[in-house]
N, CA, C and O of each residue as an XYZ file, in Angstrom:
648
protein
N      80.396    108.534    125.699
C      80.113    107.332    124.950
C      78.723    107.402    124.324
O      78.451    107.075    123.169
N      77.682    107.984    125.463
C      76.104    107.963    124.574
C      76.231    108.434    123.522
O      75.837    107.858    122.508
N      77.021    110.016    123.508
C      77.465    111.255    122.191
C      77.662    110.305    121.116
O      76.803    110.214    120.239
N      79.032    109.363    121.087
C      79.030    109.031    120.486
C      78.533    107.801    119.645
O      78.837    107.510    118.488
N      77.564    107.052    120.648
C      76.455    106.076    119.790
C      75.565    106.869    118.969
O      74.931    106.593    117.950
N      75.688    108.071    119.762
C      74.348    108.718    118.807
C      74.658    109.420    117.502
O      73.811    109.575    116.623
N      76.059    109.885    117.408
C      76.852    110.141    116.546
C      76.508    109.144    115.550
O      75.503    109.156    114.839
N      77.288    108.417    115.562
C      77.392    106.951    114.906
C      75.844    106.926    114.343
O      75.803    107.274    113.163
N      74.743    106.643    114.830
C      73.726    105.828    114.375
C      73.226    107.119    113.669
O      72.290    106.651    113.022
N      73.249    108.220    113.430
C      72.844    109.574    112.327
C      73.238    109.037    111.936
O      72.531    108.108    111.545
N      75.070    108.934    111.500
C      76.282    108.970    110.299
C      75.389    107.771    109.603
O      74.858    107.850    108.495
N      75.351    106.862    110.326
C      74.733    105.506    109.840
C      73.262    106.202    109.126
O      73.311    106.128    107.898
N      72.383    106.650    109.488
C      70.926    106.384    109.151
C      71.038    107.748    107.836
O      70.167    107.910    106.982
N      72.268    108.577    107.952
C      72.219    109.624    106.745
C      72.419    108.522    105.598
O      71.860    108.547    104.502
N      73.494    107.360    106.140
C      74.161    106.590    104.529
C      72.959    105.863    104.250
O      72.647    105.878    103.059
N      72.362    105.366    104.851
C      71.133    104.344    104.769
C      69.875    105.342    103.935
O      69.034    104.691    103.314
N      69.778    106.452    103.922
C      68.622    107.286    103.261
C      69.469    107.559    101.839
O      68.726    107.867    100.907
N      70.375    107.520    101.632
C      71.151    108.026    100.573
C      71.225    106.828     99.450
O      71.288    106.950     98.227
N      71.185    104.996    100.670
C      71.213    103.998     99.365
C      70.003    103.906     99.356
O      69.452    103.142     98.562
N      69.207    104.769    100.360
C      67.771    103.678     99.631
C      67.320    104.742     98.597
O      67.174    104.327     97.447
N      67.144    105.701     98.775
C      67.369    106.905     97.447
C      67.530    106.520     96.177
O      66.677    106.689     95.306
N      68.917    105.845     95.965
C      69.425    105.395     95.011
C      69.049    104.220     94.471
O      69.276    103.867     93.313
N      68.295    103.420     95.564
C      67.926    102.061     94.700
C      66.093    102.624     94.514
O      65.474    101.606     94.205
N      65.522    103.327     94.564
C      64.383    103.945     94.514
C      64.697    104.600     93.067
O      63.874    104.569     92.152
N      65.962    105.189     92.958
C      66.394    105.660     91.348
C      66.508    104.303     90.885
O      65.527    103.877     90.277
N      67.252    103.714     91.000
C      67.434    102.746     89.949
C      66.414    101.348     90.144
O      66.813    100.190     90.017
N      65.235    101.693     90.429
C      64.369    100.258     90.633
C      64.042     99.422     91.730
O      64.795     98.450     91.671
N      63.250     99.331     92.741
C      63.480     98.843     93.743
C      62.554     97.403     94.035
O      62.648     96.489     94.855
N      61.216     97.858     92.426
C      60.437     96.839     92.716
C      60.462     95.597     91.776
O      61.216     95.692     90.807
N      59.763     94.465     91.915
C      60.336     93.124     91.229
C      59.377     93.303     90.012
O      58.194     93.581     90.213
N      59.744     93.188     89.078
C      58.564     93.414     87.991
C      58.444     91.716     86.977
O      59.358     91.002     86.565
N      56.725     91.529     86.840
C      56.640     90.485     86.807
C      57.433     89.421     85.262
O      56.816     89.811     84.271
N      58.135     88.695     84.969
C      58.156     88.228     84.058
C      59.971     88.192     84.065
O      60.673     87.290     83.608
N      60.458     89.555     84.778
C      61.745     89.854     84.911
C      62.757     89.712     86.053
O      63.942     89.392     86.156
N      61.606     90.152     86.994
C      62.315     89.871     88.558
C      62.857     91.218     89.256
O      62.410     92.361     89.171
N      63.882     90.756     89.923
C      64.044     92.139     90.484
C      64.848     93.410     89.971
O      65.907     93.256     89.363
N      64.381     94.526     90.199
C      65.263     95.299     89.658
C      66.789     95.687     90.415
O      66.975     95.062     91.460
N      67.858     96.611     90.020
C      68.636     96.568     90.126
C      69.006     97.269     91.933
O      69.842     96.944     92.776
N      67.981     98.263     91.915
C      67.919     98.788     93.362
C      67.427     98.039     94.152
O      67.457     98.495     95.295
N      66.493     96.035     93.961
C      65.985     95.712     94.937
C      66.561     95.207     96.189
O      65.811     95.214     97.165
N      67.480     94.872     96.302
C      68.181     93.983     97.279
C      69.384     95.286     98.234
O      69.738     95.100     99.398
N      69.838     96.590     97.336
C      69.879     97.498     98.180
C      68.703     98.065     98.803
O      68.735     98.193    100.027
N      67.899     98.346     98.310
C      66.772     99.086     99.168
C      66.104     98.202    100.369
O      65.544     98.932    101.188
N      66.045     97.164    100.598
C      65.483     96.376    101.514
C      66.876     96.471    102.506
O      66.608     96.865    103.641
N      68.376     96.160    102.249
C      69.198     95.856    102.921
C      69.394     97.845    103.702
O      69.975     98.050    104.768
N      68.902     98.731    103.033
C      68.931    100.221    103.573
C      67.419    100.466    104.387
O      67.188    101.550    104.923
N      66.580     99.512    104.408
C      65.606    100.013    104.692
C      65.802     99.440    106.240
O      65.600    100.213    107.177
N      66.173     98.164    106.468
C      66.725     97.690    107.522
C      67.894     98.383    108.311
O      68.016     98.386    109.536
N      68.742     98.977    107.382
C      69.517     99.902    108.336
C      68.509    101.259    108.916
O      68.424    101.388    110.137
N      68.015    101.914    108.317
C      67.153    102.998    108.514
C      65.937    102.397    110.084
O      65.544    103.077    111.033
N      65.770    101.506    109.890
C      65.270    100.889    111.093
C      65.805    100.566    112.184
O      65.201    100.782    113.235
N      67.103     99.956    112.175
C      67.787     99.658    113.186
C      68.389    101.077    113.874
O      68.280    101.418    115.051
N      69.125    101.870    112.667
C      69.173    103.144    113.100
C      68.139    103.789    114.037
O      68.373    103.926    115.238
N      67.055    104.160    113.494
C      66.108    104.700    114.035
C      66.109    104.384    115.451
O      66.301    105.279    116.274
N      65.898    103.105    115.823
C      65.456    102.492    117.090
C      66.652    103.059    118.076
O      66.375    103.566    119.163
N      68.109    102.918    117.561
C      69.488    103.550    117.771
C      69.396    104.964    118.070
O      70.282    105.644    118.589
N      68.638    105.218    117.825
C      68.724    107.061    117.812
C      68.104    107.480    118.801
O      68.655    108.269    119.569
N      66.384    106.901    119.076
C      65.265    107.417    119.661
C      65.880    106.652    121.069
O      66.034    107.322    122.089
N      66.186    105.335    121.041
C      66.778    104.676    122.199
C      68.144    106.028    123.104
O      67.789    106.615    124.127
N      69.060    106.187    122.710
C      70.028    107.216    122.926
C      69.671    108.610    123.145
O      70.185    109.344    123.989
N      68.343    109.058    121.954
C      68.384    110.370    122.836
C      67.477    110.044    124.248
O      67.545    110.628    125.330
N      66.724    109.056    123.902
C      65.825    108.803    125.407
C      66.983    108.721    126.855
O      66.945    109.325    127.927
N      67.682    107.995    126.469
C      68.635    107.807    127.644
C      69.549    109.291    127.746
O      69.940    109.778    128.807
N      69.739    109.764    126.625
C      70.595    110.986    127.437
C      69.914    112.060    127.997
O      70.420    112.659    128.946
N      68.523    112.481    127.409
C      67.336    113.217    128.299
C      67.016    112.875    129.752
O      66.736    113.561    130.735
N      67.194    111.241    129.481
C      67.359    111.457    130.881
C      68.125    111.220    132.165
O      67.673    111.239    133.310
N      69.671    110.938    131.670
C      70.697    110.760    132.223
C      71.613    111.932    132.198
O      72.531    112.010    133.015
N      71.343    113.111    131.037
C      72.202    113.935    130.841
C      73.725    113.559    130.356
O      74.172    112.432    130.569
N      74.392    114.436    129.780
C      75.835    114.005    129.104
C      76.056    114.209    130.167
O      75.799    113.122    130.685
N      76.395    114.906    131.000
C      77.269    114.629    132.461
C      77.556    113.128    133.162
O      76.633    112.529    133.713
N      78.777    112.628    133.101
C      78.939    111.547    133.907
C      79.152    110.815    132.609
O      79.210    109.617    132.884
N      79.279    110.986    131.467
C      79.055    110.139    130.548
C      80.578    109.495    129.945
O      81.380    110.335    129.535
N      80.889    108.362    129.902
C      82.102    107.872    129.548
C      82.903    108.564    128.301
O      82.409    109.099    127.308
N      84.051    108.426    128.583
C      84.785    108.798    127.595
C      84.916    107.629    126.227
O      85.266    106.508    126.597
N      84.671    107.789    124.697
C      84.766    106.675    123.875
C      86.181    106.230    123.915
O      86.587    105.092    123.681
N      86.786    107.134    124.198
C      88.748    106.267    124.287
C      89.131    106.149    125.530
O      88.997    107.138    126.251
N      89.533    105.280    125.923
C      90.212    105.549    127.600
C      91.580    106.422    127.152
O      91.860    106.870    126.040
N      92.326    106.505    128.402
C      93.544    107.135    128.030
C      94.680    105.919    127.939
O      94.914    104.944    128.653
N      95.300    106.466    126.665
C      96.269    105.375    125.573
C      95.282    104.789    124.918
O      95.749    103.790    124.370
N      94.579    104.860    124.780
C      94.024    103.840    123.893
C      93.391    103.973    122.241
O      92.770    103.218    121.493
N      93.988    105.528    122.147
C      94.115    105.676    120.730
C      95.321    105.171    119.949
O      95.253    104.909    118.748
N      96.585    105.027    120.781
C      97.563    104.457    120.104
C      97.375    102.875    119.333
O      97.533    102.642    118.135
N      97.141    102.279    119.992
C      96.268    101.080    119.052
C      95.542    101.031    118.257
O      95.481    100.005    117.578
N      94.770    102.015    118.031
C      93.638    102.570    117.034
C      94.667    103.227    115.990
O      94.472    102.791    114.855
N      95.673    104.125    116.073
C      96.232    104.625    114.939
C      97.484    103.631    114.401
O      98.160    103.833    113.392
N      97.598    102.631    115.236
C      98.126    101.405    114.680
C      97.777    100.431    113.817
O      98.374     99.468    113.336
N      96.596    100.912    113.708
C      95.814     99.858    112.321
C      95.165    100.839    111.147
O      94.768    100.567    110.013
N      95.225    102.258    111.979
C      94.677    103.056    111.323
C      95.603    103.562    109.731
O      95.362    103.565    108.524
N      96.392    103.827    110.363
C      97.518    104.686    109.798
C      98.323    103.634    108.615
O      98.637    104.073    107.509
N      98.589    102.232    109.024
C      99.514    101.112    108.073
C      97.760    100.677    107.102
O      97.815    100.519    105.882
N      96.811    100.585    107.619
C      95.926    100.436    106.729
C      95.396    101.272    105.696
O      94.743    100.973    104.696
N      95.860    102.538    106.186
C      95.525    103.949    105.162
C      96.636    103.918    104.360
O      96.467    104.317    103.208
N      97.655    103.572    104.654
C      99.262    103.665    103.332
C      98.535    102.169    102.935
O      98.334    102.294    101.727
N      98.259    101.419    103.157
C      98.260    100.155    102.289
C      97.125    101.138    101.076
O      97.531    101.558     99.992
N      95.719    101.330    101.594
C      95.262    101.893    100.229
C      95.423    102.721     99.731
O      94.596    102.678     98.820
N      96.202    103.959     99.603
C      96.962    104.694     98.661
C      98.023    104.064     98.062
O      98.340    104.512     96.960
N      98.938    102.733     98.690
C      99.375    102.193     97.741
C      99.107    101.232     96.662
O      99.729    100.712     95.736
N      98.058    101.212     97.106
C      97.093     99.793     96.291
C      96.791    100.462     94.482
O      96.848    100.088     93.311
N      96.457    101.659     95.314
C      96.340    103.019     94.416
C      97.707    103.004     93.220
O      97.776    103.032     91.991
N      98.553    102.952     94.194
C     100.290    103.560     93.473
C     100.540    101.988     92.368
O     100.349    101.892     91.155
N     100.889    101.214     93.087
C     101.771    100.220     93.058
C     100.655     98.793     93.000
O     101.256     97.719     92.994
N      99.574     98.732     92.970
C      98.607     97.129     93.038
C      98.503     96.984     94.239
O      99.150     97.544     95.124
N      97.186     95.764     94.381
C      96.739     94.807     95.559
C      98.306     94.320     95.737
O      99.091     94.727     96.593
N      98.502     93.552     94.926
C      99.813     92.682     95.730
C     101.409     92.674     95.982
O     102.163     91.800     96.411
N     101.662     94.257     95.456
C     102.803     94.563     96.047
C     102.544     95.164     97.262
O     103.379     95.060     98.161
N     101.238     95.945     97.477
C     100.780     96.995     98.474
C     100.337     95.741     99.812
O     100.200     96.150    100.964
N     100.175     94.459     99.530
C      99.789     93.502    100.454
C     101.423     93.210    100.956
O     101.758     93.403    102.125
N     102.257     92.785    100.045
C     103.103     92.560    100.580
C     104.309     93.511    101.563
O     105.275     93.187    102.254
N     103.622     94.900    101.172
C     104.557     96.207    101.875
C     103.701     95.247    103.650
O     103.989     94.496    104.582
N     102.725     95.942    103.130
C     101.341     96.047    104.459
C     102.057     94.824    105.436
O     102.831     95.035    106.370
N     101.734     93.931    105.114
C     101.821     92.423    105.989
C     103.568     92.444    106.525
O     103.900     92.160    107.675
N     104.553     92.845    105.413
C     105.833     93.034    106.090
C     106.012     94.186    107.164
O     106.884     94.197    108.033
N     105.264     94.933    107.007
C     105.245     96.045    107.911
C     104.344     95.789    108.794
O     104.889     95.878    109.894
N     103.431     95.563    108.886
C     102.260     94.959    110.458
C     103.165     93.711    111.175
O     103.701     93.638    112.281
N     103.102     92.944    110.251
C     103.437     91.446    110.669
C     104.828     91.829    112.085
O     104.686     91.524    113.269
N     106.121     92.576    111.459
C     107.223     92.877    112.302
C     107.028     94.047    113.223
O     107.956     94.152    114.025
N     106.112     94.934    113.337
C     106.406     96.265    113.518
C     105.382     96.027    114.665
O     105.673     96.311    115.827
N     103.962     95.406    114.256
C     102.889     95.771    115.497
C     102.694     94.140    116.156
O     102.649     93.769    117.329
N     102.599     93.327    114.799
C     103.146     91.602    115.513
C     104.257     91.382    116.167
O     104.098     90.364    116.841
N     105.130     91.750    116.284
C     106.113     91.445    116.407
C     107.075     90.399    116.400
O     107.938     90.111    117.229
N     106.722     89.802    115.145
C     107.262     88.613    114.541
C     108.534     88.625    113.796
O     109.076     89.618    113.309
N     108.972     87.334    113.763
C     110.300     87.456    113.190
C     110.387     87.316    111.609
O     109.606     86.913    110.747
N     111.518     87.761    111.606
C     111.954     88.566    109.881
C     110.912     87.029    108.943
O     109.907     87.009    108.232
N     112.053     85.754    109.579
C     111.606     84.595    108.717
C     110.078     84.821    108.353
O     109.557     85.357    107.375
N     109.713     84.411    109.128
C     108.013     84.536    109.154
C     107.296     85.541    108.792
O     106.143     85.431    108.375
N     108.006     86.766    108.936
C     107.427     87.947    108.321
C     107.994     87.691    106.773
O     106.979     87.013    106.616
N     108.504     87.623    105.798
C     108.958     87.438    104.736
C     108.242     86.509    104.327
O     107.519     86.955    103.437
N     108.016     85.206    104.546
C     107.501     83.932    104.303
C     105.921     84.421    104.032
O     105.475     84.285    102.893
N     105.222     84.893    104.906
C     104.040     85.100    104.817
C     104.019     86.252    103.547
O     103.722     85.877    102.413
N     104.397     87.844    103.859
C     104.304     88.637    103.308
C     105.457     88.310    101.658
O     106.200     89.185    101.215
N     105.367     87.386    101.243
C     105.819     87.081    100.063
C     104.924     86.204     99.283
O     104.584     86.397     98.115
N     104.542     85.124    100.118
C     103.739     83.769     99.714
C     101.941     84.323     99.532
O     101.078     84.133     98.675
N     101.990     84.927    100.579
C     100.207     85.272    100.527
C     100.028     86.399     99.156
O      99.066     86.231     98.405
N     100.964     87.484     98.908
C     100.289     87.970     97.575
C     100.301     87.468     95.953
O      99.532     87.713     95.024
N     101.721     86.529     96.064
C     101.521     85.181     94.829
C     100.506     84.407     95.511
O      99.976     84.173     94.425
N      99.857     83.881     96.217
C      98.742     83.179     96.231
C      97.646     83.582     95.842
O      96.887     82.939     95.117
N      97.404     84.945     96.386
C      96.207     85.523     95.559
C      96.509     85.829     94.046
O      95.730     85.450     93.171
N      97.451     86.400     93.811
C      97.632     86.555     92.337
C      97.137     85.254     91.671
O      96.256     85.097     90.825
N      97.965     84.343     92.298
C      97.919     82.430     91.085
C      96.461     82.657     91.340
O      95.934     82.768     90.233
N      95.395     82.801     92.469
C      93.957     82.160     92.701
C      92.975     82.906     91.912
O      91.975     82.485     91.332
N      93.706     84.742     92.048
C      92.233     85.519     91.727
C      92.868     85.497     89.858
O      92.204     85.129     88.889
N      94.383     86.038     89.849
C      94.393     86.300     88.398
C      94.118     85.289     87.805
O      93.102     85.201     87.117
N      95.125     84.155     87.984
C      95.453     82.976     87.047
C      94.487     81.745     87.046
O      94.379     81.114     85.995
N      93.807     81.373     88.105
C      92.899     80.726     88.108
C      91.415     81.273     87.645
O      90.820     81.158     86.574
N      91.025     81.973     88.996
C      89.427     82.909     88.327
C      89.331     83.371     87.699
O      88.243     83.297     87.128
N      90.587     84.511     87.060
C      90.870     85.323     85.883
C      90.043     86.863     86.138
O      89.540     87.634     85.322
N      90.130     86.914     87.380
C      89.663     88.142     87.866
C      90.293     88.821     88.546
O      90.393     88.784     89.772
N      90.988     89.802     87.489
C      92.647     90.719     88.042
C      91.669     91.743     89.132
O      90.591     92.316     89.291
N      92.597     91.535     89.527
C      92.848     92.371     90.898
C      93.790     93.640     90.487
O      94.582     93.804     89.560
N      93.347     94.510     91.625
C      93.413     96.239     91.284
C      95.460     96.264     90.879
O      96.232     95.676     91.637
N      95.801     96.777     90.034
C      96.989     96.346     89.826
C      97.964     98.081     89.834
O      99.167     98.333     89.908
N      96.860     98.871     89.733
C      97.289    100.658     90.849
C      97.930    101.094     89.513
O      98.002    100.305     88.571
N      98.424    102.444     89.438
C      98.792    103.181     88.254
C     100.084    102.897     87.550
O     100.413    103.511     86.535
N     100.703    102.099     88.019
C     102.182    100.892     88.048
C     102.173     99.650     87.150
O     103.072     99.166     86.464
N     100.756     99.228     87.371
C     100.017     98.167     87.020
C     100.841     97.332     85.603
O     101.300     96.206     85.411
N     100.709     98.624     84.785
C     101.357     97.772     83.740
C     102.543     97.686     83.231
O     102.905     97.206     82.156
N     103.349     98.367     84.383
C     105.025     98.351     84.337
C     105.177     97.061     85.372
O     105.758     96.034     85.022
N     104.669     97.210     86.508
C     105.012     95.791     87.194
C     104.320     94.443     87.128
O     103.090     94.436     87.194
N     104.907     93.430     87.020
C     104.480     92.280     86.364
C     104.846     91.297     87.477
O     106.022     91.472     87.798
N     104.347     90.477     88.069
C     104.756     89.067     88.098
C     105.042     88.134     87.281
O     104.210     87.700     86.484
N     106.651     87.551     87.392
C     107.431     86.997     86.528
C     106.449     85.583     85.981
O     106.883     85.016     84.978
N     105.112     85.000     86.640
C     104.706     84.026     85.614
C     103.197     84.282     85.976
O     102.308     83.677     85.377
């Protein structure tokens, strides 16, 4: 388990040097008359990860120097990846289909397939939901806000009828 906090808080403090990088390219300081530039509000929100990281890192290797990996928990118990590739796996086909087919046919595969398969809910209710919730977002984000949503390489063969 230490392995893998310490894992984790690199992976973390590599992404955190990489946005603040980038908002250091693209502007980080407020310039007067204009305000802030476009990197400011990433670079402060990476500079805080880079900190928290840090403390994450030096904290973990301190404890495993002197606890040693020996004795050290396992991050999965046993079975307990099957639950993990249960959200893993229907959440990874939802975004390659989001990709294929849109947000809201790919919502409505997703939710009919979680809802019965790992909920274990009934058809009614699985249908009801996984029908109603992606016309809701459609009517709210397309038709109301007017801010289409990802509609995948399909997009402009499949239509919602209003």
């Amino acid at each position: 388990m230490r392995k893998a906090n310490l894992g984790v808080a690199i992976f973390l403090f590599l992404i955190g040097a990489i946005v603040m990088y980038d908002a250091v390219r693209l502007g980080f300081r407020w310039e007067p008359g204009f305000g802030p530039g476009a990197g400011y509000l990433p670079f402060y929100l990476a500079l805080g990860v880079l900190i928290t990281c840090g403390i994450a890192i030096v904290k973990q290797i301190r404890q495993l120097s002197k606890e040693g990996i020996t004795g050290d928990k396992r991050l999965i118990r046993e079975g307990g990846l099957k639950p993990i590739l249960w959200v893993l796996i229907p959440s990874t086909v939802m975004v390659v289909l989001t990709s294929i087919i849109g947000l809201h046919f790919a919502a409505f595969v997703f939710l009919l397939f979680y809802m019965r398969m790992v909920g274990k809910i009934g058809w009614l209710e699985c249908a009801l939901v996984s029908v109603l919730f992606p016309i809701g977002m459609y009517v709210v984000f397309d038709r109301l806000f007017l801010i289409p949503l990802p509609g995948g390489m399909l997009g402009e063969y499949i239509k919602l009828p209003f």
